[in-house]
MDAnalysis code that builds the backbone (N, CA, C; Angstrom):
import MDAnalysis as mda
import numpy as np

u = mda.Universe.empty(690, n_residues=230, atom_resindex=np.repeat(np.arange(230), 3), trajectory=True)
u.add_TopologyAttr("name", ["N", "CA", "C"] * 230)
u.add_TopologyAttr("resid", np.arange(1, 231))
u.add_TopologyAttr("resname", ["UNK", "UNK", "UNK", "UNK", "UNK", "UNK", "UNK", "UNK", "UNK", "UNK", "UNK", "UNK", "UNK", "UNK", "UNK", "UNK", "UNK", "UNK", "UNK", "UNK", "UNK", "UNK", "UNK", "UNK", "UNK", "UNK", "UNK", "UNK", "UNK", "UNK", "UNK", "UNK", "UNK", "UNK", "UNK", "UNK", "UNK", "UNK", "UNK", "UNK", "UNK", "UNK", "UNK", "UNK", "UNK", "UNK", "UNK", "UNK", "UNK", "UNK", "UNK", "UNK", "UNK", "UNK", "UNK", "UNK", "UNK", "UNK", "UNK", "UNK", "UNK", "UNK", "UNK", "UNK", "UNK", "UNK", "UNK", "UNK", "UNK", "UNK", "UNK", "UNK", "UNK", "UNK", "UNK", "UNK", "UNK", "UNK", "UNK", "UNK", "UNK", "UNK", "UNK", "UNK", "UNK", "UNK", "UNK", "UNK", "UNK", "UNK", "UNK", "UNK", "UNK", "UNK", "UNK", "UNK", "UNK", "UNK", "UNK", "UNK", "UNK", "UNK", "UNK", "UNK", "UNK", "UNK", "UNK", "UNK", "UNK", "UNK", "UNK", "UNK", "UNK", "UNK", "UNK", "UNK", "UNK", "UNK", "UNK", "UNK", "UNK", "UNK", "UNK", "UNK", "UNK", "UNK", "UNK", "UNK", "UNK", "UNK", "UNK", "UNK", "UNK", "UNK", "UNK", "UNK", "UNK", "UNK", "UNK", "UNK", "UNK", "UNK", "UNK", "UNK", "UNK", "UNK", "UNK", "UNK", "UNK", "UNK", "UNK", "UNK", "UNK", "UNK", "UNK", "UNK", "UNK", "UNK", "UNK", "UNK", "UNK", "UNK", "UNK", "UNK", "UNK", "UNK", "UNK", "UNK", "UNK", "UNK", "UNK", "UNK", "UNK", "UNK", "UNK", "UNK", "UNK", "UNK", "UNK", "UNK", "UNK", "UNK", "UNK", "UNK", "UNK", "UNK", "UNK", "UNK", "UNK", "UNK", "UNK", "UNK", "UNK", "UNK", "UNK", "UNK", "UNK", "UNK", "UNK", "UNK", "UNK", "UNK", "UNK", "UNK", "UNK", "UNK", "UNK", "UNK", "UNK", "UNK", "UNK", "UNK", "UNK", "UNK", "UNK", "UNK", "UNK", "UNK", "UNK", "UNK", "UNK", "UNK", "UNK", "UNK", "UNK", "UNK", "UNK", "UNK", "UNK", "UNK"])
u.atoms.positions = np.array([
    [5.837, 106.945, 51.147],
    [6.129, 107.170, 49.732],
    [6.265, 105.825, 49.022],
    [5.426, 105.802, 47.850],
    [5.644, 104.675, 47.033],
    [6.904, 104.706, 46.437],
    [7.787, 103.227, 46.649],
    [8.718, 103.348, 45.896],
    [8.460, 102.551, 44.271],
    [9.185, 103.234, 43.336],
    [9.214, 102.790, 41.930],
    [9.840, 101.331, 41.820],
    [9.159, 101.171, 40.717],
    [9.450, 99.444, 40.860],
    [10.684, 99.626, 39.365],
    [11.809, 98.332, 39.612],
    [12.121, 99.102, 38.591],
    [12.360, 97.622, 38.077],
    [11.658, 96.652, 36.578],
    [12.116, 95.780, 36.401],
    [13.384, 94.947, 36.080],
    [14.416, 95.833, 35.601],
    [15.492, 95.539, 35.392],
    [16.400, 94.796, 36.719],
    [15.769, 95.451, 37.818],
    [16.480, 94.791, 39.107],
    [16.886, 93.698, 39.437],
    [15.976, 92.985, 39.308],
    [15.734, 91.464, 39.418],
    [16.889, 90.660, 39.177],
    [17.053, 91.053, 37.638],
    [18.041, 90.585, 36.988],
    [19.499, 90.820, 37.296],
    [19.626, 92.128, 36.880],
    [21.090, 93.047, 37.397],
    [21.307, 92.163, 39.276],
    [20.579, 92.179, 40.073],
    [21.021, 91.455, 41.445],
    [21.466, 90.179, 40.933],
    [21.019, 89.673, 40.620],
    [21.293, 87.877, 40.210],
    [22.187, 87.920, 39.514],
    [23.075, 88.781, 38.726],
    [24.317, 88.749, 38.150],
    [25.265, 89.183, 38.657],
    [25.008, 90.008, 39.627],
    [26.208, 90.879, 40.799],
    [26.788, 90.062, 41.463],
    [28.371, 90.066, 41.194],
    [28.647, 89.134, 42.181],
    [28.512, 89.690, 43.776],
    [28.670, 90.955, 43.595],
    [28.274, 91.656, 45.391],
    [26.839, 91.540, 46.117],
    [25.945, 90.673, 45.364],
    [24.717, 90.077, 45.571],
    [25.053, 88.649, 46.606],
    [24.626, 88.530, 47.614],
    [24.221, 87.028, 48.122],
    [22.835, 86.931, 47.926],
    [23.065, 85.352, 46.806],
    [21.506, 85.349, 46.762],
    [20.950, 84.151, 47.360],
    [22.135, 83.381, 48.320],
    [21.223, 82.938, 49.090],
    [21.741, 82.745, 50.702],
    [21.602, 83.560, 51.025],
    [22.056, 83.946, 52.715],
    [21.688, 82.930, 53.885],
    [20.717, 82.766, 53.106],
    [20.483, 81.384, 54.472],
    [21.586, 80.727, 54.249],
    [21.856, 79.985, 53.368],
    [22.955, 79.325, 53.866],
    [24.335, 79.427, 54.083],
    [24.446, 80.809, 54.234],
    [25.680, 81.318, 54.414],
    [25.715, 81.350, 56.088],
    [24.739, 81.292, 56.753],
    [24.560, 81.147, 58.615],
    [25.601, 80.583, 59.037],
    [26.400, 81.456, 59.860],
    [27.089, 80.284, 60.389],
    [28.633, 80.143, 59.857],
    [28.680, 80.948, 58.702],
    [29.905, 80.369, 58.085],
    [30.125, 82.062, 57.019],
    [29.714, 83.077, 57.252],
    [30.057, 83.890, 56.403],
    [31.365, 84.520, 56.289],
    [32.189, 84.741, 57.660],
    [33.833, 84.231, 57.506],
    [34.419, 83.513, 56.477],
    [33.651, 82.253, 56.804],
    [34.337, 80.966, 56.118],
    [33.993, 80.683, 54.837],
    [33.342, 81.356, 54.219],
    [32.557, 80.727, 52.911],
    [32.416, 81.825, 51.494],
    [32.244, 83.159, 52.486],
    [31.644, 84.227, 51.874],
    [33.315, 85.782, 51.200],
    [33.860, 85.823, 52.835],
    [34.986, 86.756, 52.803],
    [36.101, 85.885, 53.124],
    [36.007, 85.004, 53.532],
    [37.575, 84.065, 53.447],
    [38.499, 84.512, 54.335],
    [38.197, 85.249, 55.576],
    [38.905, 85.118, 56.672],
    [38.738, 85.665, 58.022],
    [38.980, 85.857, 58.988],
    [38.664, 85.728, 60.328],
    [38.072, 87.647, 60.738],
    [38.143, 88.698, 59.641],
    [37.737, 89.457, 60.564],
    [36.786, 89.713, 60.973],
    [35.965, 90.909, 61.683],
    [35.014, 90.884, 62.468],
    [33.756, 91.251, 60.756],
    [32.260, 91.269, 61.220],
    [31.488, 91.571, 60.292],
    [30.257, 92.834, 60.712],
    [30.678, 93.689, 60.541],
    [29.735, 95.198, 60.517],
    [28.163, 94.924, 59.281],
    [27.252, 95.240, 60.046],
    [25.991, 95.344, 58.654],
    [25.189, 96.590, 58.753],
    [24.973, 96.978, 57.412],
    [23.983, 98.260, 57.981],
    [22.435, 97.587, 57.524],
    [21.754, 98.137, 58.147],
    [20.478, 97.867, 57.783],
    [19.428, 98.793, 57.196],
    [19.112, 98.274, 56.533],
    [18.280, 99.501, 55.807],
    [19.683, 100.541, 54.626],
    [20.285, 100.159, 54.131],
    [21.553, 100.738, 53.854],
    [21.050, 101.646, 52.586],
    [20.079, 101.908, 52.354],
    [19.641, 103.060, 51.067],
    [20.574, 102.763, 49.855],
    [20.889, 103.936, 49.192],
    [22.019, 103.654, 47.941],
    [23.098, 103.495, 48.315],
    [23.621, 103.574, 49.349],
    [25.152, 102.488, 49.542],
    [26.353, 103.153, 49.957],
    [26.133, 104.478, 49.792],
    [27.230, 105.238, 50.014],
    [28.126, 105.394, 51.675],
    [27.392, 105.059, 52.532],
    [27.622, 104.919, 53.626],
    [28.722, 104.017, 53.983],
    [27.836, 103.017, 53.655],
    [29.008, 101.202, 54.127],
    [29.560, 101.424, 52.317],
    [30.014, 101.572, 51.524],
    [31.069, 101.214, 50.678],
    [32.051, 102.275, 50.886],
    [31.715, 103.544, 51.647],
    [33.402, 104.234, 51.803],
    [33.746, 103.455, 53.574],
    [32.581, 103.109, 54.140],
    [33.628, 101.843, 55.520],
    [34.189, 100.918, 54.669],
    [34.129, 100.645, 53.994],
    [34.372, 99.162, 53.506],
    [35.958, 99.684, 52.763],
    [35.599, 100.896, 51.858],
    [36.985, 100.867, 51.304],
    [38.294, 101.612, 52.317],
    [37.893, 102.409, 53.918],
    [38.271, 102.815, 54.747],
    [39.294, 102.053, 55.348],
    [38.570, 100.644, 55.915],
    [38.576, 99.638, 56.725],
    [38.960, 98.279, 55.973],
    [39.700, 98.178, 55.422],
    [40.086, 96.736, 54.168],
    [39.707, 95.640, 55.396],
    [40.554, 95.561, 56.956],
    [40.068, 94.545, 58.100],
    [39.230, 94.196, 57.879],
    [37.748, 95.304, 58.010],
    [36.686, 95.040, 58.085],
    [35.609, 94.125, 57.016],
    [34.552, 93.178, 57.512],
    [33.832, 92.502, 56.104],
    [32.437, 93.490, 56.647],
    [32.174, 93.993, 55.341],
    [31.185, 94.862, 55.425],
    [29.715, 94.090, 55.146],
    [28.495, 94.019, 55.614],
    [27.396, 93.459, 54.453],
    [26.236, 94.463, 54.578],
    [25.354, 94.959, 53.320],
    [24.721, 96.038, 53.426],
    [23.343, 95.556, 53.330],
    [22.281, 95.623, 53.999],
    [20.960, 94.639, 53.523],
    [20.248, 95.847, 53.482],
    [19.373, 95.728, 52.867],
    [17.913, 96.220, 51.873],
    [16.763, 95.647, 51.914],
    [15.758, 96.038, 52.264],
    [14.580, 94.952, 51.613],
    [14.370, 95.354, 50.205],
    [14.357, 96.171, 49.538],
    [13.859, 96.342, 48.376],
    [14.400, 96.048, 47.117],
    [14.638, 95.594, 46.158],
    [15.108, 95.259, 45.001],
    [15.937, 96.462, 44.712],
    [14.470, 97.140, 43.719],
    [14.844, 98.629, 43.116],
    [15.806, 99.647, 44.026],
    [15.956, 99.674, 45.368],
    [16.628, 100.902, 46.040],
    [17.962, 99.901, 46.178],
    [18.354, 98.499, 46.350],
    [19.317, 98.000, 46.428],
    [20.418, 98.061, 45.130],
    [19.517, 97.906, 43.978],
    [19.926, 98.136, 42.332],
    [20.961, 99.534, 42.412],
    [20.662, 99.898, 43.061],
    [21.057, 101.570, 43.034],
    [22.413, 101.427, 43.861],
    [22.424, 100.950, 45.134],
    [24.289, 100.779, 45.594],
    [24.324, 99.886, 44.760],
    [24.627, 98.733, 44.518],
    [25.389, 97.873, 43.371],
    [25.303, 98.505, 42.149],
    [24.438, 99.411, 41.656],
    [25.508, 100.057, 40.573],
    [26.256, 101.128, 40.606],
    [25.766, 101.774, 42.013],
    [27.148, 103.091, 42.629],
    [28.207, 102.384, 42.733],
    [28.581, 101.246, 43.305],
    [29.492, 100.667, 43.679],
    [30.610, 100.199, 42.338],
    [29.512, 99.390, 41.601],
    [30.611, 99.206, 40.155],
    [30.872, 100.358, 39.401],
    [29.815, 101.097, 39.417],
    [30.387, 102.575, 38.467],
    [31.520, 103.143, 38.761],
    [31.680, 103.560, 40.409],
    [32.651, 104.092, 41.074],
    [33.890, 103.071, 41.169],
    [34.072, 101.926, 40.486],
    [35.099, 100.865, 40.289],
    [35.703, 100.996, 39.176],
    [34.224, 101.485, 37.656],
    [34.892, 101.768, 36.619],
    [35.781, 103.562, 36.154],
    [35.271, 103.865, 37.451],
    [35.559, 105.720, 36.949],
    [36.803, 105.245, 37.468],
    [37.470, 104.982, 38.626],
    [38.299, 104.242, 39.199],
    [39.094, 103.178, 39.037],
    [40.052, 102.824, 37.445],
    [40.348, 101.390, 37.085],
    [41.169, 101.377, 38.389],
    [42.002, 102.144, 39.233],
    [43.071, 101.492, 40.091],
    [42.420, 100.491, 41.195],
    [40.801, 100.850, 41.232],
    [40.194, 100.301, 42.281],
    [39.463, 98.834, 41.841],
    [39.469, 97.777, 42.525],
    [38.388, 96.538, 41.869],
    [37.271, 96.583, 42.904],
    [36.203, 95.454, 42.589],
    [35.217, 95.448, 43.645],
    [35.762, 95.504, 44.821],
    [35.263, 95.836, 46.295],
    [35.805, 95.729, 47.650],
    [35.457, 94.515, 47.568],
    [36.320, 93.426, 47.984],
    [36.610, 92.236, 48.776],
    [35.810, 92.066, 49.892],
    [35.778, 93.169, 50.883],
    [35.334, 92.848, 52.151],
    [33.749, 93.599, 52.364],
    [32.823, 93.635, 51.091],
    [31.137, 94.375, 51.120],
    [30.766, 93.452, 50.155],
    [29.516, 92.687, 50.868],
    [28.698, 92.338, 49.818],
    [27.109, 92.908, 50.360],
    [26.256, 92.400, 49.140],
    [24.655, 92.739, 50.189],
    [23.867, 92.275, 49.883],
    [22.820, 92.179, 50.422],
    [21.988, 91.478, 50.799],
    [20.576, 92.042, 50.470],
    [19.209, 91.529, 49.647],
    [18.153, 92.366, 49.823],
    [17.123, 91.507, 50.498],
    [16.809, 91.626, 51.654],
    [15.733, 90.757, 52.847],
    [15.675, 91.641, 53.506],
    [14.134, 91.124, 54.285],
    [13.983, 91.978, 55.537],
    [14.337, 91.606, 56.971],
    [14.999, 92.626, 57.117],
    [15.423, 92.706, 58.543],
    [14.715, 91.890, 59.617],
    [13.747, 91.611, 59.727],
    [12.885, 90.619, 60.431],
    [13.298, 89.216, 60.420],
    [13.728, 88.674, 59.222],
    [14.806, 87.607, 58.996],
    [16.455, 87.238, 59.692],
    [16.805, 88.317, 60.468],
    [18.356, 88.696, 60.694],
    [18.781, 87.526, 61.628],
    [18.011, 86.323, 62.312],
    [18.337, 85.752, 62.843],
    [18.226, 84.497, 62.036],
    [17.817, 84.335, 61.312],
    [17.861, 83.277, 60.310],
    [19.184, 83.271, 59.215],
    [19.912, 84.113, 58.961],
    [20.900, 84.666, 58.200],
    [22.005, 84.509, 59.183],
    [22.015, 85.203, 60.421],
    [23.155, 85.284, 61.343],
    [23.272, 84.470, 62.737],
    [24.270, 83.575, 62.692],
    [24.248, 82.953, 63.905],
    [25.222, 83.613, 65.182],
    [24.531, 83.253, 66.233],
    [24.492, 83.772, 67.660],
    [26.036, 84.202, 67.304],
    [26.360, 85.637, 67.727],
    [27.877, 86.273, 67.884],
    [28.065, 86.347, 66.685],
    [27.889, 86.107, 65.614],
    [28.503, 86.114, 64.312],
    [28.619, 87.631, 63.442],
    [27.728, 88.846, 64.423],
    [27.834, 90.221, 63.587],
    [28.113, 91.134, 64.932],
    [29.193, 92.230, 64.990],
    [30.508, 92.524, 65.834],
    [29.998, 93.977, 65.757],
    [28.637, 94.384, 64.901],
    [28.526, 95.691, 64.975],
    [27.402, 95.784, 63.967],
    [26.030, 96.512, 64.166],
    [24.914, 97.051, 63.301],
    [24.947, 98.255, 62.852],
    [24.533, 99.087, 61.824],
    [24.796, 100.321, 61.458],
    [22.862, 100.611, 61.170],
    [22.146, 101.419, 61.671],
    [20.988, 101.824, 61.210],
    [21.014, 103.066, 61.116],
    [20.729, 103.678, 59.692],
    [20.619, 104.964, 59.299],
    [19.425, 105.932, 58.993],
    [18.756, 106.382, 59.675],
    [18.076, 107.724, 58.545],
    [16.705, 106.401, 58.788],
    [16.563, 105.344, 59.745],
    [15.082, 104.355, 59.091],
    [14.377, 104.707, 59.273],
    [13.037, 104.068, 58.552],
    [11.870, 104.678, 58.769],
    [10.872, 104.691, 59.698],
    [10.560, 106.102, 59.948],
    [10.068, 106.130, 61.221],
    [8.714, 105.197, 61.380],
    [7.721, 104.323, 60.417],
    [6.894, 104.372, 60.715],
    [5.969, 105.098, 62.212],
    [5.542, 106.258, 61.808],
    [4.956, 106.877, 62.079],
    [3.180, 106.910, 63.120],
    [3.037, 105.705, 62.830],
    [1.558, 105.461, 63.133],
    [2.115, 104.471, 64.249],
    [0.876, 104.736, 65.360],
    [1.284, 103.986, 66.583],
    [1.420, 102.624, 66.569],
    [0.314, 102.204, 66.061],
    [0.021, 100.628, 65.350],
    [1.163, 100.058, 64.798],
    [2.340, 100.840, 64.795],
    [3.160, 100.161, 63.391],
    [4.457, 100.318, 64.273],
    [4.213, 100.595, 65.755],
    [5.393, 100.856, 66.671],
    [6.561, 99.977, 66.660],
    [6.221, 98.653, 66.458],
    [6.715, 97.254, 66.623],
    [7.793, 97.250, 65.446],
    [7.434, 97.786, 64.167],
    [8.116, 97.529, 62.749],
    [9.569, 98.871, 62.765],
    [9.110, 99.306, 63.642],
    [10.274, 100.410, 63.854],
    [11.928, 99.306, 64.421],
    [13.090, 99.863, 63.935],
    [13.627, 99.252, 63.798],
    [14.692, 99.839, 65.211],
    [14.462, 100.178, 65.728],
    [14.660, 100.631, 67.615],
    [13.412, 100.266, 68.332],
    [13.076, 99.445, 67.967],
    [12.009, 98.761, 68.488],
    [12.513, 97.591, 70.011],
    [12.261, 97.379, 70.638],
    [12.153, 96.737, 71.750],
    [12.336, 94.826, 70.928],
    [11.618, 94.853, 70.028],
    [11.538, 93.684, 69.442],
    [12.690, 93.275, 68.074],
    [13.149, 94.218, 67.897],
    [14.139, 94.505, 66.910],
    [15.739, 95.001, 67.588],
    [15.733, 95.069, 68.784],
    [16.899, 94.934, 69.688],
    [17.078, 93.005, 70.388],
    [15.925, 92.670, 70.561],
    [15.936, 91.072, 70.587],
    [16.606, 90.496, 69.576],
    [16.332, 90.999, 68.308],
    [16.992, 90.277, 67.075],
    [17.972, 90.527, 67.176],
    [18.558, 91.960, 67.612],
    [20.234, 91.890, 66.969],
    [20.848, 91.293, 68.572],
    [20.214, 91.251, 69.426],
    [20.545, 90.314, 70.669],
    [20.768, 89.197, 70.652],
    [20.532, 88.400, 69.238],
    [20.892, 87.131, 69.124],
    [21.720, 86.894, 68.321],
    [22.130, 87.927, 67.323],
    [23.379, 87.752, 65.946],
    [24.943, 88.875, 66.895],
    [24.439, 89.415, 67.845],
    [25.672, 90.165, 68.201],
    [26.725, 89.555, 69.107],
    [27.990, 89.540, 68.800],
    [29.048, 89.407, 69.405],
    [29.280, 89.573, 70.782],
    [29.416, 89.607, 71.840],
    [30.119, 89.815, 73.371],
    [30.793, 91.124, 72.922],
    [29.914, 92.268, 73.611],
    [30.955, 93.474, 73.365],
    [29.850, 94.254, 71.951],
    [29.237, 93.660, 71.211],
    [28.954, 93.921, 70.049],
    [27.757, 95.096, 70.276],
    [27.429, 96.080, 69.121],
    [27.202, 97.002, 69.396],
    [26.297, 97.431, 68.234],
    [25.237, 98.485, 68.260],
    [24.288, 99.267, 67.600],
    [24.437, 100.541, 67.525],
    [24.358, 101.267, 66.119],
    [24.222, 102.841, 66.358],
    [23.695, 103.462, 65.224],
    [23.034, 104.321, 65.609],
    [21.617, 104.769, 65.063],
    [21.449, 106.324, 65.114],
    [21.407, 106.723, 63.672],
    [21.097, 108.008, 63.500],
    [19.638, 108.328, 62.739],
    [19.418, 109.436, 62.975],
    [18.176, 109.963, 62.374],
    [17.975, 111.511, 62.702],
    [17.592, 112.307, 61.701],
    [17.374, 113.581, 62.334],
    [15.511, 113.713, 62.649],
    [14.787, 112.299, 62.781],
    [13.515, 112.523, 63.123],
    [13.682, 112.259, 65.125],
    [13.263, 113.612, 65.676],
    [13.089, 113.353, 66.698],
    [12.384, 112.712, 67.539],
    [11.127, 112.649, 66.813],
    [10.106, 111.432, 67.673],
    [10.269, 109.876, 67.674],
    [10.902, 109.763, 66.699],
    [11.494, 108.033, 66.233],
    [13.288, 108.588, 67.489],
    [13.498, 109.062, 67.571],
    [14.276, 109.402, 68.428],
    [14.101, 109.001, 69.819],
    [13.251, 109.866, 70.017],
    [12.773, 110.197, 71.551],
    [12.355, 108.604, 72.022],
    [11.682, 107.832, 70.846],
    [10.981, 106.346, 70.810],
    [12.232, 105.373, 71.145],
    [13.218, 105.646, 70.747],
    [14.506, 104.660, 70.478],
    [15.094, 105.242, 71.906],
    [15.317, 105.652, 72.585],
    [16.052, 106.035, 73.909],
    [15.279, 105.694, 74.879],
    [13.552, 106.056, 74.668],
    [12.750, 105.068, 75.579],
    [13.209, 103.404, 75.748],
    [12.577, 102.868, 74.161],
    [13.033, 101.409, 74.294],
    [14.355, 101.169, 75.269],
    [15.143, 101.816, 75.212],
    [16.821, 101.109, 75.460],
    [16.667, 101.883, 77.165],
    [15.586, 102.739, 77.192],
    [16.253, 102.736, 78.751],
    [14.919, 101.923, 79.945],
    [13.962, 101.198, 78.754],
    [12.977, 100.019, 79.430],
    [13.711, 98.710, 79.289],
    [14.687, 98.904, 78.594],
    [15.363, 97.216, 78.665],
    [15.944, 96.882, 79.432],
    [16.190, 95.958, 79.935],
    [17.394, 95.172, 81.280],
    [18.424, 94.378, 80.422],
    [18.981, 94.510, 78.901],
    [19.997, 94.451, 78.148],
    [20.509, 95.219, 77.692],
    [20.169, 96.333, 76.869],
    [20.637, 97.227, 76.421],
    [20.797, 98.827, 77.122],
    [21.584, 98.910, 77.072],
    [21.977, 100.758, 77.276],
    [22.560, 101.401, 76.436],
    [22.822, 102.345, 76.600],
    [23.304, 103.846, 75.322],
    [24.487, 104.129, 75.804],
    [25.293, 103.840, 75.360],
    [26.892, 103.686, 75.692],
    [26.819, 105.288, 75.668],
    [26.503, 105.768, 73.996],
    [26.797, 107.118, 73.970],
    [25.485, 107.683, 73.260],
    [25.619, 109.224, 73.475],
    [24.064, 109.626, 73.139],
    [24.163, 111.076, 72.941],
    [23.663, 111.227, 71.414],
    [23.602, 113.347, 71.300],
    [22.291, 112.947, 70.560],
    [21.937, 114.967, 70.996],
    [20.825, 114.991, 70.061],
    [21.481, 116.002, 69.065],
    [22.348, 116.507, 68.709],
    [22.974, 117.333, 67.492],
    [23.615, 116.722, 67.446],
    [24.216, 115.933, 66.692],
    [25.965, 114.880, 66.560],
    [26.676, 116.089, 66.179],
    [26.576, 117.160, 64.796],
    [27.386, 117.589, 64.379],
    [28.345, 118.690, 65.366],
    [27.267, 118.876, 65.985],
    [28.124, 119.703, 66.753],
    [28.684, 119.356, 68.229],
    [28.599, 117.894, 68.068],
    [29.109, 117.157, 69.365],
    [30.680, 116.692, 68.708],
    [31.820, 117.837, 69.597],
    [32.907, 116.594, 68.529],
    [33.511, 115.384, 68.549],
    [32.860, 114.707, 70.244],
    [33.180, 113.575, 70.562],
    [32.635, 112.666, 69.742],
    [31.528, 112.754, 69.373],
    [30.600, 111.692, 68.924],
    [30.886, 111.716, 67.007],
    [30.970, 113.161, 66.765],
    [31.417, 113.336, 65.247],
    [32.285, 113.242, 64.294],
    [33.455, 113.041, 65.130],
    [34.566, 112.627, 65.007],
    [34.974, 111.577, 64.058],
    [34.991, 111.402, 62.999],
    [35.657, 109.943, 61.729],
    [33.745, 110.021, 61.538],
    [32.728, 110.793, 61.738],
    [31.398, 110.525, 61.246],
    [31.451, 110.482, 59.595],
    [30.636, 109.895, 58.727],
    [30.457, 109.607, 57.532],
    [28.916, 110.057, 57.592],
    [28.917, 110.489, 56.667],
    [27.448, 110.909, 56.396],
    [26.433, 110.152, 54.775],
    [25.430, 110.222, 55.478],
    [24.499, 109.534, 54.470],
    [23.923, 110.496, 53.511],
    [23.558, 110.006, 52.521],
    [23.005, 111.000, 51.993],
    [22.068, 111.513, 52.382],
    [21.093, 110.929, 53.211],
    [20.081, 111.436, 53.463],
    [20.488, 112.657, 54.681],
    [21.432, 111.918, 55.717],
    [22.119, 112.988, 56.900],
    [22.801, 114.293, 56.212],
    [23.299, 114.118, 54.742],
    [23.717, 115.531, 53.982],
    [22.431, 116.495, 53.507],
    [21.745, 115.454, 53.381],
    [20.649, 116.599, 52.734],
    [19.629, 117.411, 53.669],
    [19.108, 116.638, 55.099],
    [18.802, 116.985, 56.396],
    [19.290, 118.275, 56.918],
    [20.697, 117.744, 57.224],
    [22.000, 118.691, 58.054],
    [21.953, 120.044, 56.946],
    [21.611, 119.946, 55.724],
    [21.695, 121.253, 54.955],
    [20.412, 122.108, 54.840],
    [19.080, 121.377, 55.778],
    [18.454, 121.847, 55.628],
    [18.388, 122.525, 57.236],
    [19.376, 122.346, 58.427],
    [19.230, 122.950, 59.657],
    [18.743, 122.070, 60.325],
    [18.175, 120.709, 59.673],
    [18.244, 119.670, 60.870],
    [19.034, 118.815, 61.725],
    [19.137, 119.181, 63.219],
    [19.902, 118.131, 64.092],
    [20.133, 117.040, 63.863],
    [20.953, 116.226, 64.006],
    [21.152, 114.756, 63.850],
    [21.502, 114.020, 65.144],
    [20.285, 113.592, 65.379],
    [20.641, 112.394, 66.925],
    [21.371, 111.157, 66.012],
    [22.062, 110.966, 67.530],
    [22.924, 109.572, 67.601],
    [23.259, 108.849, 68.875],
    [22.404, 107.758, 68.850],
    [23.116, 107.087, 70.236],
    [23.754, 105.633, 69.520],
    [24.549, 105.265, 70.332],
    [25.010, 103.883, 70.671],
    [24.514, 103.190, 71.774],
    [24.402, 101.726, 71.563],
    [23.349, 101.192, 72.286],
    [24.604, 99.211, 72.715],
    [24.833, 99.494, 74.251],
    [24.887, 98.257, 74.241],
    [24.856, 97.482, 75.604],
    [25.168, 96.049, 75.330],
    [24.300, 95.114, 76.597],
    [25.571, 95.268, 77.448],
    [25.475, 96.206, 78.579],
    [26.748, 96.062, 79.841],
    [25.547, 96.649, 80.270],
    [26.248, 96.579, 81.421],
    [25.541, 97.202, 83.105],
    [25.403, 98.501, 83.487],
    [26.199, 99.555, 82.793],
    [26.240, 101.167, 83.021],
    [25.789, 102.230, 82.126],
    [25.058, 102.864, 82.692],
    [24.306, 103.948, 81.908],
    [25.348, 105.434, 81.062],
    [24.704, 106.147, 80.350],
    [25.378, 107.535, 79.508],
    [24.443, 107.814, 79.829],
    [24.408, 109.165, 79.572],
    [23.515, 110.481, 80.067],
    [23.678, 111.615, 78.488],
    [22.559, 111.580, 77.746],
    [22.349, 112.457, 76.159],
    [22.680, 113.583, 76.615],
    [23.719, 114.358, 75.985],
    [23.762, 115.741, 75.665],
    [23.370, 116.546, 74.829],
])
């Protein structure tokens, strides 16, 4: 699906202060420079309109949230959910601990240095679909390397989608790797209550789940012992 271009974007990002607009040089120092103190840093990728990571963010005050996007126009859209829902809300100000980011994910090691992100969030991504395009999938074999170099000791991935073949693709990868494993693993979350338990839903996982679609979910990380999907 073509997305709409929307010119106003451009602009509106470059005035947000919940915009980093320049992440490279935040490497290294986004603790220190960006949120101003020692806690851990969660990112979602691919974060759509925002609703996801800004109720972690206002959940979790500990937590420094950052939400990346590649796209302008679909990023425009959480940064102005986010301030709208600040102004319907005077008791509330911007969250302190979410800012975001619009780059592509292919970049994530240029942005984040080794250990510096304690947890990935991938939601609802896109399946690219065509075999040729296996690589750009973001449970990709080559896209677990990347977050293999920004993740923490202990640090961790988890990934929903109610497309089963981008599914079935993402449990392959992680059980051909000699780093990663699936800590935990459903193919219905909702009706798993271990796994569903404090779940937040995306919009896209609300609109799915209402249509009778399952929602897989595994967790994915680098230790030595296997889970078994229910």
């Amino acid at each position: 699906m073509r997305l709409r271009n929307i010119p106003r974007a451009e602009g509106v990002l470059a005035q947000s202060p919940l915009v980093i607009k320049d992440e490279i040089s935040c490497r290294g120092k986004w603790q220190e420079t960006v949120f101003k103190n020692n806690n851990p840093i969660y990112i979602e990728v691919g974060m759509g309109k925002g609703r996801f990571i800004l109720t972690l963010a206002r959940q979790n005050p500990k937590i420094n949230y950052i939400g990346i996007e590649r796209y302008s126009s679909v990023l425009l859209r959480a940064v102005e959910k986010t301030e709208a829902d600040t102004v319907s809300e005077p008791c509330r100000n911007l969250p302190d601990n979410l800012r975001f980011i619009c780059m592509d994910a292919a970049d994530l090691p240029g942005v984040f240095a080794p250990g510096e992100v304690s947890r990935i969030y991938l939601n609802f991504s896109d399946p690219w679909p065509k075999a040729r395009h296996a690589r750009r999938r973001l449970t990709s074999a080559e896209y677990f390397h990347r977050y293999d170099q920004i993740l923490s000791a202990g640090g961790q991935v988890e990934f929903k989608t109610d497309n089963r073949t981008l599914f079935d693709f993402s449990v392959g990868q992680l059980e051909q790797s000699h780093t990663w494993y699936m800590a935990a693993c459903t193919y219905d979350l909702h009706n798993d209550t271990s796994m569903n338990t404090g779940n937040i839903m995306t919009e896209y996982e609300e609109k799915f789940s209402s249509m009778n679609h399952p929602i897989c979910k595994l967790i994915a990380k680098r230790q030595s012992v296997h889970a078994v999907c229910i």
